[in-house]
Structures are given as C-alpha cells and as structure tokens.
C-alpha positions in Angstrom: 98.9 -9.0 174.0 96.7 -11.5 176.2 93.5 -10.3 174.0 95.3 -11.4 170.7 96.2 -15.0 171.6 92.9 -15.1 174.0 91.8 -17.5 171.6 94.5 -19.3 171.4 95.0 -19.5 175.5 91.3 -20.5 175.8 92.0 -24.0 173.8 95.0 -25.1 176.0 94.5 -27.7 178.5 95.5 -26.0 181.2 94.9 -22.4 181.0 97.6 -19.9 181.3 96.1 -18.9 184.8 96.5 -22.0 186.2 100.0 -22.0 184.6 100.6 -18.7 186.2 99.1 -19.6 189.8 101.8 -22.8 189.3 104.7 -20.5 189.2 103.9 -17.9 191.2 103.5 -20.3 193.8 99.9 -19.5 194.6 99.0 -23.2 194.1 100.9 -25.6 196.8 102.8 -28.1 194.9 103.5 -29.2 190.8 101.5 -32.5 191.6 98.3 -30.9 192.4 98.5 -29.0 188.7 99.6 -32.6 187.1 96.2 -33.9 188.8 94.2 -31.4 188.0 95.3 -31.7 184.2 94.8 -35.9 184.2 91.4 -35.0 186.2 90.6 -33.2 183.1 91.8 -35.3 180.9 89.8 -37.8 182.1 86.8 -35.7 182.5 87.4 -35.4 178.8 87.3 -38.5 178.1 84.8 -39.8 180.4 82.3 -36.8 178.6 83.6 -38.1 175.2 82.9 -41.9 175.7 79.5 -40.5 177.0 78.7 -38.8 174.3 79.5 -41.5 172.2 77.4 -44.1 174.5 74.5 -41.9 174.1 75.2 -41.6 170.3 75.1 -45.3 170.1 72.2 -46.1 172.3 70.2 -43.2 169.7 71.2 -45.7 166.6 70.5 -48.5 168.3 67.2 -46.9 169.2 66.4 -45.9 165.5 67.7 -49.3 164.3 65.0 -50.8 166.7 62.3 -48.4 165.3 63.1 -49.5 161.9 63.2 -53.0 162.5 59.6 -52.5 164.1 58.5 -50.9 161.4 60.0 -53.2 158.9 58.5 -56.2 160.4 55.0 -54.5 160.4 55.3 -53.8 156.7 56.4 -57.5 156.4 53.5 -58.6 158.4 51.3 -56.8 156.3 52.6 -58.0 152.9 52.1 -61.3 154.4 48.2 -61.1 155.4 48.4 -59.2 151.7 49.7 -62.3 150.0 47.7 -64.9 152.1 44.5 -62.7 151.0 45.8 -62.6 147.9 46.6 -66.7 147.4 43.0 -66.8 148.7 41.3 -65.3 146.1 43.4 -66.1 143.1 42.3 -69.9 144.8 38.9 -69.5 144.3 39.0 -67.7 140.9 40.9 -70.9 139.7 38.3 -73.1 141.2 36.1 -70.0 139.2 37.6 -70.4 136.0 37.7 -74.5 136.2 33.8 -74.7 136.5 33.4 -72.7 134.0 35.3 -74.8 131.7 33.2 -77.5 132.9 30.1 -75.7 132.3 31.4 -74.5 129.1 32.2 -78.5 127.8 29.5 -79.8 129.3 27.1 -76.8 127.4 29.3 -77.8 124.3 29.3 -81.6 124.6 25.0 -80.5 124.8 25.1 -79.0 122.0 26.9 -81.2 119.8 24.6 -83.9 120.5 21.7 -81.3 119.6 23.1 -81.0 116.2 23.7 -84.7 115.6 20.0 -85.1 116.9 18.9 -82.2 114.3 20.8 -83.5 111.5 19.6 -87.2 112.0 15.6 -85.3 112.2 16.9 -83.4 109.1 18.8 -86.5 107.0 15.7 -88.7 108.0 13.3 -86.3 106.9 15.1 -85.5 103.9 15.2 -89.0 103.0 11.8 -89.2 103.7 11.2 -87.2 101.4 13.3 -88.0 98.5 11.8 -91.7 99.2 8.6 -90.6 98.7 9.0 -88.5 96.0 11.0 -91.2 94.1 8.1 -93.6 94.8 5.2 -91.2 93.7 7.1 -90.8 90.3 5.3 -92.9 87.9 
C-alpha cells in the first residue's frame, strides 16, 4: 500500500515517517515536530524568496546589458548623424557655388551675345549702308 501512495507521501510536508516517529513516541515531544515543520516552512520560503532574488538580480542584469547596448547603438546613430549633417553641409555649400558659378557663367554669356549681336547688327548695318550708298 505504501508504494501506491509513495508519491503521494513524498509531496506532504512532513513525511509520514516523521508522522510515525511523532506517535510512536520515538521523537520527544509534539513541539519539536511543530518546529521542525515551520523550520521547513521557512526553509521554504527563505529558498523561494532566493530564488526569486536571484531571478530578479538576472533581469535586472539583462536589463543593464540592454540598456548598454542600447545606448551604444544610440551613440553610434549619433556620430552617424553628426557625420551625416556634416557632409550634407558641405554639399549645400557644393551645390550653392555652383549656382554661383552657373549665373555668373550665364550672366557671361549673355553679355557675349549682346556683344555678338551689337558686332553682328553693326556690321549688318554696315553693310546695308554701304550697299544703299554704292547704289547709283
């Protein structure tokens, strides 16, 4: 009969022996068994709140670890962006010269053409002038 509720004896608080040892007398007094349960009780407990302490101090741990590793991807993104400001800076100050280069190449060649059409209109001119005044 004890191997078919083995399992069932094994889980109890105070196992069946001790029980036993209790009323047969073999242990001195009921106060001693009623200590020896809280003891283990609060061995119980103690191992419990433990095992949660260590639990805790493992997620705090990880939580640390990713926080680190947080920050340095942070850190990172920053020196990215600075880097990154940086260059976009100087391809503005890029682009604006060459929009100064570009108006002051167009600005050039707009008074190349007025140049070349006056040559062109005075020579035409000229021309016609002359021609008019050879005509007899």
């Amino acid at each position: 009969m004890g191997e078919v509720y083995q399992e069932e004896i094994s889980k109890t608080l105070v196992s069946l022996v001790k029980h036993f040892e209790f009323v047969l007398r073999i242990k001195p007094n009921h106060s001693q068994g009623i200590r020896s349960v809280l003891m283990t009780k609060r061995n119980i407990e103690r191992q419990l709140i433990q095992s949660q302490m260590k639990d805790a101090e493992k997620r705090a741990n990880d939580l640390e670890l990713e926080v680190q590793n947080l920050t340095n991807i942070i850190q990172k993104q920053e020196v990215t962006n600075i880097q990154l400001q940086s260059e976009l800076k100087s391809q503005h100050q890029s682009i604006k010269n060459h929009q100064l280069a570009m108006k002051t190449q167009h600005d050039q060649i707009k008074q190349d053409i007025k140049r070349e059409m006056k040559h062109e209109m005075t020579t035409l001119l000229r021309s016609l002038l002359f021609n008019t005044s050879n005509v007899p």
